[in-house]
N, CA and C atoms as a LAMMPS dump frame, in Angstrom:
ITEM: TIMESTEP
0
ITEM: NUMBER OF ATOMS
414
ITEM: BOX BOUNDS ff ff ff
-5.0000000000000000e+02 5.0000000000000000e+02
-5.0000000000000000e+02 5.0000000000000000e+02
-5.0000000000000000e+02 5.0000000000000000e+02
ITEM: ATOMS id mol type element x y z
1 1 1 N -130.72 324.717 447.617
2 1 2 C -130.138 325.296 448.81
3 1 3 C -129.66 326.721 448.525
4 2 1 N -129.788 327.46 449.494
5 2 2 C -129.615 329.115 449.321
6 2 3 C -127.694 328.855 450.015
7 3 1 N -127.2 328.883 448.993
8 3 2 C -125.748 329.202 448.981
9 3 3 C -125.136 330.427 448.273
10 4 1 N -124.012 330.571 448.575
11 4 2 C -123.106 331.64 447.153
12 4 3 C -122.912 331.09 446.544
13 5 1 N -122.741 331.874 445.753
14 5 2 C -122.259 331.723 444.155
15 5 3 C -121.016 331.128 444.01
16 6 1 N -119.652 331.621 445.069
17 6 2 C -118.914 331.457 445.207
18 6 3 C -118.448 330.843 446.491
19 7 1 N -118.347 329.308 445.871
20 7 2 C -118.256 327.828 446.719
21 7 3 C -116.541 327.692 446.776
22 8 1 N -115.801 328.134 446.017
23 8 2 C -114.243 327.469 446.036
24 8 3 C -113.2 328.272 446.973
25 9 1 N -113.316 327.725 448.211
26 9 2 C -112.188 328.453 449.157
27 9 3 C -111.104 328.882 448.759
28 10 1 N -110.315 328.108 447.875
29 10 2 C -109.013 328.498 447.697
30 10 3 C -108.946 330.054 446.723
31 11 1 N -110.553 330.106 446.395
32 11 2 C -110.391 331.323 445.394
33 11 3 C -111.571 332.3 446.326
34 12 1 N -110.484 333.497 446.662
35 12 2 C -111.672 334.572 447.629
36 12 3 C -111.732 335.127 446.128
37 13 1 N -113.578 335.887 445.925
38 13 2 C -113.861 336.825 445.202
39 13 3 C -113.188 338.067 445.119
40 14 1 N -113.497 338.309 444.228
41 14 2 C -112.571 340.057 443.684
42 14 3 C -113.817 340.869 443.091
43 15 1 N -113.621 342.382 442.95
44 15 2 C -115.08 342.968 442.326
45 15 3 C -115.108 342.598 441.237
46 16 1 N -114.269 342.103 439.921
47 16 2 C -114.506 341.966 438.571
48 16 3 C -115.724 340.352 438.89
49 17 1 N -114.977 339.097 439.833
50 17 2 C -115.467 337.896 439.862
51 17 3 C -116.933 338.394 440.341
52 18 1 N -116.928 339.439 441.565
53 18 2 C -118.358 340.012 441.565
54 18 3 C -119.46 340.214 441.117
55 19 1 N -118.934 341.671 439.502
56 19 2 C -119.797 342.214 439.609
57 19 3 C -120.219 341.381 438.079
58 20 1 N -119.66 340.329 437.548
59 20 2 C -119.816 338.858 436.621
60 20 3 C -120.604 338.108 436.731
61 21 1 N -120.659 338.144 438.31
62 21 2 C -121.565 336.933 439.112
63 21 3 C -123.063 337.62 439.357
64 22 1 N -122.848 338.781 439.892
65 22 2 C -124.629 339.319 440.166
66 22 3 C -125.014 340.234 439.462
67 23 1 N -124.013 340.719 438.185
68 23 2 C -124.694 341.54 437.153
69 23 3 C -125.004 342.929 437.516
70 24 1 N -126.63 343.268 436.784
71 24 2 C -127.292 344.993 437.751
72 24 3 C -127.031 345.336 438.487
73 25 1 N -127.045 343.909 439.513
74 25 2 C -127.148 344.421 441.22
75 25 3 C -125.703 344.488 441.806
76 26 1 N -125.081 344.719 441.11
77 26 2 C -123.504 345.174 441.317
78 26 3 C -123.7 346.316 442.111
79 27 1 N -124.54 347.566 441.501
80 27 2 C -124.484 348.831 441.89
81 27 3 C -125.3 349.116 443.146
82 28 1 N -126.359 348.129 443.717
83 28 2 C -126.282 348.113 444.62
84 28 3 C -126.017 347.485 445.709
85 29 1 N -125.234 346.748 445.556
86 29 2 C -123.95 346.195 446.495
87 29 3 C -122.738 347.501 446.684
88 30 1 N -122.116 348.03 445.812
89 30 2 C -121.756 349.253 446.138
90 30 3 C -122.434 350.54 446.846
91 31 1 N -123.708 351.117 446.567
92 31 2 C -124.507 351.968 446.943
93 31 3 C -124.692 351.431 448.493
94 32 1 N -124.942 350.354 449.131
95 32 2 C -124.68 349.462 450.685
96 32 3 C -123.23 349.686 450.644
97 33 1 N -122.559 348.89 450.496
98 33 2 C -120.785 349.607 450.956
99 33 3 C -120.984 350.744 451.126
100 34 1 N -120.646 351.971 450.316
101 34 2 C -120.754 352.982 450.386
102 34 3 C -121.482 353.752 451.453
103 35 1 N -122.694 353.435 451.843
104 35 2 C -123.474 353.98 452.646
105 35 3 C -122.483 353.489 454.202
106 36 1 N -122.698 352.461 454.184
107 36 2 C -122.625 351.992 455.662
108 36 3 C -120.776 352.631 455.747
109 37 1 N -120.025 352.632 455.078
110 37 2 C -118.711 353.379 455.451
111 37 3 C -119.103 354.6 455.409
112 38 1 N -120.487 355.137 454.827
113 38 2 C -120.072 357.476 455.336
114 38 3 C -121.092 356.934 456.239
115 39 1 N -121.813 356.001 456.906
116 39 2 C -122.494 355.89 458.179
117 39 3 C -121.812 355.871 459.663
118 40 1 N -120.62 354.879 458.802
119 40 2 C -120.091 354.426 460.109
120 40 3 C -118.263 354.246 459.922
121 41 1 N -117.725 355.644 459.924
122 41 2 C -116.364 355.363 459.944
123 41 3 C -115.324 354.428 459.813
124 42 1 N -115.592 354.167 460.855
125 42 2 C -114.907 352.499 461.644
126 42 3 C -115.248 351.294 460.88
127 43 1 N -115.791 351.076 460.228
128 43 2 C -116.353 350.2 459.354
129 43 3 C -115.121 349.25 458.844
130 44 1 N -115.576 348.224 458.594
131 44 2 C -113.913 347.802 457.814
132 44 3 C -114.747 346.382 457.164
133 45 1 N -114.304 346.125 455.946
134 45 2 C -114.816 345.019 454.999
135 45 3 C -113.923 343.342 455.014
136 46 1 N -114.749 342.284 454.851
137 46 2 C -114.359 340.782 455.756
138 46 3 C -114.714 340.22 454.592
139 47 1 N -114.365 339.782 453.332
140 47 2 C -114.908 338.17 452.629
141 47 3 C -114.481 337.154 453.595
142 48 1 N -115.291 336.307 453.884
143 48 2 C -115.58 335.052 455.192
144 48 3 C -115.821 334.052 454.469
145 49 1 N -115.45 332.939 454.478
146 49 2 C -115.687 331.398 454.037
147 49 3 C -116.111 330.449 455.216
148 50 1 N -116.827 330.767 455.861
149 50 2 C -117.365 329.874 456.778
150 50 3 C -117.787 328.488 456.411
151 51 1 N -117.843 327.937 455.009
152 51 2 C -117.815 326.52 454.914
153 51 3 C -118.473 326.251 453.716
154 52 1 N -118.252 325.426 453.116
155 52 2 C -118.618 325.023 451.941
156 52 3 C -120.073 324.707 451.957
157 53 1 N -120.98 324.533 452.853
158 53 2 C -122.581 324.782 453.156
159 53 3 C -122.937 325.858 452.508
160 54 1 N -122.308 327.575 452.855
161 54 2 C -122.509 328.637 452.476
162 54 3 C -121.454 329.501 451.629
163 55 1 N -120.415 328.948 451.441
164 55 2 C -119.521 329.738 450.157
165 55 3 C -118.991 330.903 451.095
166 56 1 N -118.53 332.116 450.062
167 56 2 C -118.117 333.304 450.594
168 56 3 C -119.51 334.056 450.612
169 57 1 N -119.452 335.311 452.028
170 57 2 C -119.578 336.15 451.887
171 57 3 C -119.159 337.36 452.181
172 58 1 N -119.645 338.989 452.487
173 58 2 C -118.669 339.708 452.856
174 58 3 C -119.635 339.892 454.012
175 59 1 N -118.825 340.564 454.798
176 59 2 C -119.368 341.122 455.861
177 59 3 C -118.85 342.728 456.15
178 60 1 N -118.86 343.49 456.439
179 60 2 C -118.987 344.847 456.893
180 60 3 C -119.24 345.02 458.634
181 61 1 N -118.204 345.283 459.118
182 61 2 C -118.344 345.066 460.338
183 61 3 C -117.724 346.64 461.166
184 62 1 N -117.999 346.96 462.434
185 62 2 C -117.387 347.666 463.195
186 62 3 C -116.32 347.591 464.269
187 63 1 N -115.807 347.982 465.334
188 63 2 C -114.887 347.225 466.036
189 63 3 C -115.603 346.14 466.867
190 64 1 N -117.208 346.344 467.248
191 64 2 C -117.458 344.969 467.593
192 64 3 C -118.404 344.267 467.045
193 65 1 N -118.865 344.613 466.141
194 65 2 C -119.855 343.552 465.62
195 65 3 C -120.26 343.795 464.41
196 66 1 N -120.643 342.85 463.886
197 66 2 C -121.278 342.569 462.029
198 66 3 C -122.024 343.524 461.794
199 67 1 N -122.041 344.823 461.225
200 67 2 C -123.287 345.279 460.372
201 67 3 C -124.144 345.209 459.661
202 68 1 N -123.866 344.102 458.571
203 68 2 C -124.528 343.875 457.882
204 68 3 C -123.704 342.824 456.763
205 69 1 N -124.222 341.427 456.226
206 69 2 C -123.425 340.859 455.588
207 69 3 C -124.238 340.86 454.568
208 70 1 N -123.114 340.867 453.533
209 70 2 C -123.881 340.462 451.644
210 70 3 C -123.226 338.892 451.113
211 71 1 N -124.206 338.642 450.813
212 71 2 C -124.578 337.017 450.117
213 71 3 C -124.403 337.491 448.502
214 72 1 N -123.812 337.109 447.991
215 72 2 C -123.636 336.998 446.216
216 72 3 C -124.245 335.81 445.999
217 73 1 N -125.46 336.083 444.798
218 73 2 C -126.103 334.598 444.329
219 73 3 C -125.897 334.646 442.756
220 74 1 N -126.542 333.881 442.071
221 74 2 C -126.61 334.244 440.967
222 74 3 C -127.528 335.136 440.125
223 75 1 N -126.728 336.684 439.786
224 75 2 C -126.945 337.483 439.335
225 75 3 C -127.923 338.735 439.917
226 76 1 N -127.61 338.592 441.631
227 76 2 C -128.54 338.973 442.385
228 76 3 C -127.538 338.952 443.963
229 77 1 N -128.21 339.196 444.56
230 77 2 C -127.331 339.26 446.038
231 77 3 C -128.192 338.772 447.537
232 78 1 N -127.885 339.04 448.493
233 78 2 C -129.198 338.967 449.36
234 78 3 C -128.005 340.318 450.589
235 79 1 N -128.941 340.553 451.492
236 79 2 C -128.321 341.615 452.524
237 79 3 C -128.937 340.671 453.809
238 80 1 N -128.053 340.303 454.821
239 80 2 C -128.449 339.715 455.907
240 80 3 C -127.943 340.355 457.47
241 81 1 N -129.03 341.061 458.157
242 81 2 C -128.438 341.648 458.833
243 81 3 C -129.259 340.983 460.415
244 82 1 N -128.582 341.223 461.778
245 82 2 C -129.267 340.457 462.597
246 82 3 C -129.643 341.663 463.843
247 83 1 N -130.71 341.807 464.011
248 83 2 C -130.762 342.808 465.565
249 83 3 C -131.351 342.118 467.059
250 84 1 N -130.702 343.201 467.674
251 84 2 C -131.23 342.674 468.922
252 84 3 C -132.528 342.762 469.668
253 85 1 N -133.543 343.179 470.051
254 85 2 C -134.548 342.901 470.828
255 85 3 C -135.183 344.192 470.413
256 86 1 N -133.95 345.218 470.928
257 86 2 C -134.494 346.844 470.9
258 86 3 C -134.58 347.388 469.376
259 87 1 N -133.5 346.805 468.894
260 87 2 C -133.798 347.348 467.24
261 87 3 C -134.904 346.57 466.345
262 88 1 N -134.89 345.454 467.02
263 88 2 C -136.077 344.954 466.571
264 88 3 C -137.121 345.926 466.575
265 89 1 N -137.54 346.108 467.982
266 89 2 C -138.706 347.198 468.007
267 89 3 C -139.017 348.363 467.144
268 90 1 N -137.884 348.345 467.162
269 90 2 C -137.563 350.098 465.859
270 90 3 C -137.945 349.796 464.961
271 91 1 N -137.154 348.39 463.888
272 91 2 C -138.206 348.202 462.595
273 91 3 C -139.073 348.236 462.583
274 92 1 N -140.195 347.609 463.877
275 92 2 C -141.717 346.988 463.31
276 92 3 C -141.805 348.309 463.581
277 93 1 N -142.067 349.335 464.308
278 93 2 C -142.544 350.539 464.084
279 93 3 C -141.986 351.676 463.216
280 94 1 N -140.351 351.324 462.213
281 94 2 C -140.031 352.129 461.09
282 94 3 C -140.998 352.008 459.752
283 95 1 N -141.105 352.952 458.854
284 95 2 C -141.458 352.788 457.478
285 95 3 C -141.038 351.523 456.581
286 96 1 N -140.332 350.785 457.341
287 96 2 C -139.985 349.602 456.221
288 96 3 C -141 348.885 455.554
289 97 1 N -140.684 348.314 454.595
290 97 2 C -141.915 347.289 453.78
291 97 3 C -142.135 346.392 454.522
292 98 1 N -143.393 346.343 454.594
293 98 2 C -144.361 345.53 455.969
294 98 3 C -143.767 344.091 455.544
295 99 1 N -143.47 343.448 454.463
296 99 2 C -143.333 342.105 453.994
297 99 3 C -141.578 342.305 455.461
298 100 1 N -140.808 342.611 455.112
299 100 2 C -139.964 343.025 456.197
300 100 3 C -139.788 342.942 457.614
301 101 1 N -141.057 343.568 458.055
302 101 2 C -141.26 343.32 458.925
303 101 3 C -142.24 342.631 459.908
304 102 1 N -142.545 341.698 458.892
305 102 2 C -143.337 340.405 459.329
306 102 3 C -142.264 339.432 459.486
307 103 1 N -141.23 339.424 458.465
308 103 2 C -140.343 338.234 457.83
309 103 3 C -139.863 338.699 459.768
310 104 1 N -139.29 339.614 459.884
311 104 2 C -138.192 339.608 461.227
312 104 3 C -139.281 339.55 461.928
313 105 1 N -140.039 339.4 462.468
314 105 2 C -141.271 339.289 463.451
315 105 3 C -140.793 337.438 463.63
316 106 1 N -141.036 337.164 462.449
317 106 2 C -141.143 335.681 462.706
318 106 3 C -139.89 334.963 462.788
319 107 1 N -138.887 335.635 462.309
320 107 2 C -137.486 335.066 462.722
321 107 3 C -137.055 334.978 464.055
322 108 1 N -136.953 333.379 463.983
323 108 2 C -136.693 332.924 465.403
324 108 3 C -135.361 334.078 466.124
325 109 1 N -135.626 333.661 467.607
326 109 2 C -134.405 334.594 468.39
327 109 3 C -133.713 333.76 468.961
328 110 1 N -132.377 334.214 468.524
329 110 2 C -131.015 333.452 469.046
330 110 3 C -130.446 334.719 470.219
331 111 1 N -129.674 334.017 471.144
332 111 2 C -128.869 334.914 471.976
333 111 3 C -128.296 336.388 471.312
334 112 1 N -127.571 336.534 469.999
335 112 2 C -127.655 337.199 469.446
336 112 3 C -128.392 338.361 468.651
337 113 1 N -129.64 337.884 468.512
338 113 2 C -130.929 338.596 467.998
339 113 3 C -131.552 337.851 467.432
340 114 1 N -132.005 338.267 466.176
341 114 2 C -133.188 338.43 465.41
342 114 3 C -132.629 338.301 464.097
343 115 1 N -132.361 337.104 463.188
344 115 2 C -132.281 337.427 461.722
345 115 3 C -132.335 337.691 460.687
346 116 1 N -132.552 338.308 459.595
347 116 2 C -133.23 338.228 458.842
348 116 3 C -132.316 338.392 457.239
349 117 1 N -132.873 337.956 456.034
350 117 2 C -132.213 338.003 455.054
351 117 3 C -132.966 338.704 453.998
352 118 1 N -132.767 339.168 453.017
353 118 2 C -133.544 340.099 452.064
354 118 3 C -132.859 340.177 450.699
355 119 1 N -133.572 339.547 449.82
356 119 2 C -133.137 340.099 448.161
357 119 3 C -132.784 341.189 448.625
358 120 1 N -131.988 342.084 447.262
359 120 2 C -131.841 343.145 447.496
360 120 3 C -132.298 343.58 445.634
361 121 1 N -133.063 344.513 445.639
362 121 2 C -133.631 345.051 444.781
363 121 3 C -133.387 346.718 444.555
364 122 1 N -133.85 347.199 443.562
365 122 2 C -134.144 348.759 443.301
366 122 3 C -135.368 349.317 444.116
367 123 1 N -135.92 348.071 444.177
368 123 2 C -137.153 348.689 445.119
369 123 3 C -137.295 348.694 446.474
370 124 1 N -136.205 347.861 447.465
371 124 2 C -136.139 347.84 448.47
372 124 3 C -134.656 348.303 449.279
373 125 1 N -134.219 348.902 448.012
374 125 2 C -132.463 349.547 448.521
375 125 3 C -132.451 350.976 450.126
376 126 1 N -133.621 351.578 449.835
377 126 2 C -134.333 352.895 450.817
378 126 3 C -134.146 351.516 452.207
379 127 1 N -134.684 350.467 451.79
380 127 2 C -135.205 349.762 453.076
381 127 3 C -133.984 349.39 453.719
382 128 1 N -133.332 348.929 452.841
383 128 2 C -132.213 348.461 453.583
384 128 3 C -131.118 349.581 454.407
385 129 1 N -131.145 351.178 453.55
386 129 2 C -130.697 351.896 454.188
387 129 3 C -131.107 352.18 455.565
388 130 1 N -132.541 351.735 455.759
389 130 2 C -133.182 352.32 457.531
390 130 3 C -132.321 351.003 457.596
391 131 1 N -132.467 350.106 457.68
392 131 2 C -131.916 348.785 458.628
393 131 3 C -130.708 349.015 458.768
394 132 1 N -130.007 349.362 457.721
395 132 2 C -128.64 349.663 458.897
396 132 3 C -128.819 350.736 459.286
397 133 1 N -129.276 352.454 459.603
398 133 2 C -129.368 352.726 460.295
399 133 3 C -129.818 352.742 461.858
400 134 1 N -130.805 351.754 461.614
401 134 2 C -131.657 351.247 462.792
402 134 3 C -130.493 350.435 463.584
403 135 1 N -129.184 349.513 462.826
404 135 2 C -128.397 348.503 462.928
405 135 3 C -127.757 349.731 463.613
406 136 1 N -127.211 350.831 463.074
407 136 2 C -126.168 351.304 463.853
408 136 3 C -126.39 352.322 464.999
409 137 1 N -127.881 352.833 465.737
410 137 2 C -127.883 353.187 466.365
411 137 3 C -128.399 352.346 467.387
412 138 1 N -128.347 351.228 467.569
413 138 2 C -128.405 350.076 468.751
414 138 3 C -127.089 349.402 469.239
């Protein structure tokens, strides 16, 4: 089962328990923070325990809605971000890695949007920067 790393409610993560848990990809879990706060001012950071199914994760949000949430796994992360109809459109016709934008093609649609989840790699960090841009001008 695709859970966090970090299953024990009574204990929210800290960056040391972090950057222990996903190693390399510490730096780009920061390089995403970083971006999406000089993107988007207003920004403000959420560790969420929504249930022992899925552990903690963080979320990055604006005054109304999720920007983009990070999943901590082991020694690795995932970036899960959700759009609506119109930003949808924007990916399939942005530069993103086509694997990308097949995956959100085929992600079912909830009232909310369109989901999608993504390792996060050295090689797909550019990608994730369009998606939240794409995220924050919709």
């Amino acid at each position: 089962m695709d859970t966090s790393i970090f299953n024990d409610k009574s204990i929210k993560p800290d960056d040391d328990a972090l950057k222990k848990a996903i190693g390399k990809s510490f730096k780009n879990w920061k390089l995403i923070h970083k971006y999406v706060h000089m993107k988007c001012s207003e920004a403000s950071d959420e560790w969420n325990y929504p249930g022992t199914k899925y552990g903690w994760s963080f979320r990055i949000k604006d005054k109304k809605r999720a920007i983009i949430y990070l999943l901590p796994r082991e020694k690795y992360f995932k970036a899960a971000l959700v759009f609506g109809q119109k930003a949808t459109d924007e990916v399939i016709i942005s530069k993103v890695n086509k694997g990308i934008k097949e995956e959100l093609s085929k992600a079912k649609p909830y009232a909310e949007g369109r989901g999608i989840r993504i390792d996060v790699d050295d090689k797909n960090i550019k990608d994730i920067f369009t998606l939240i841009d794409i995220k924050l001008s919709n």
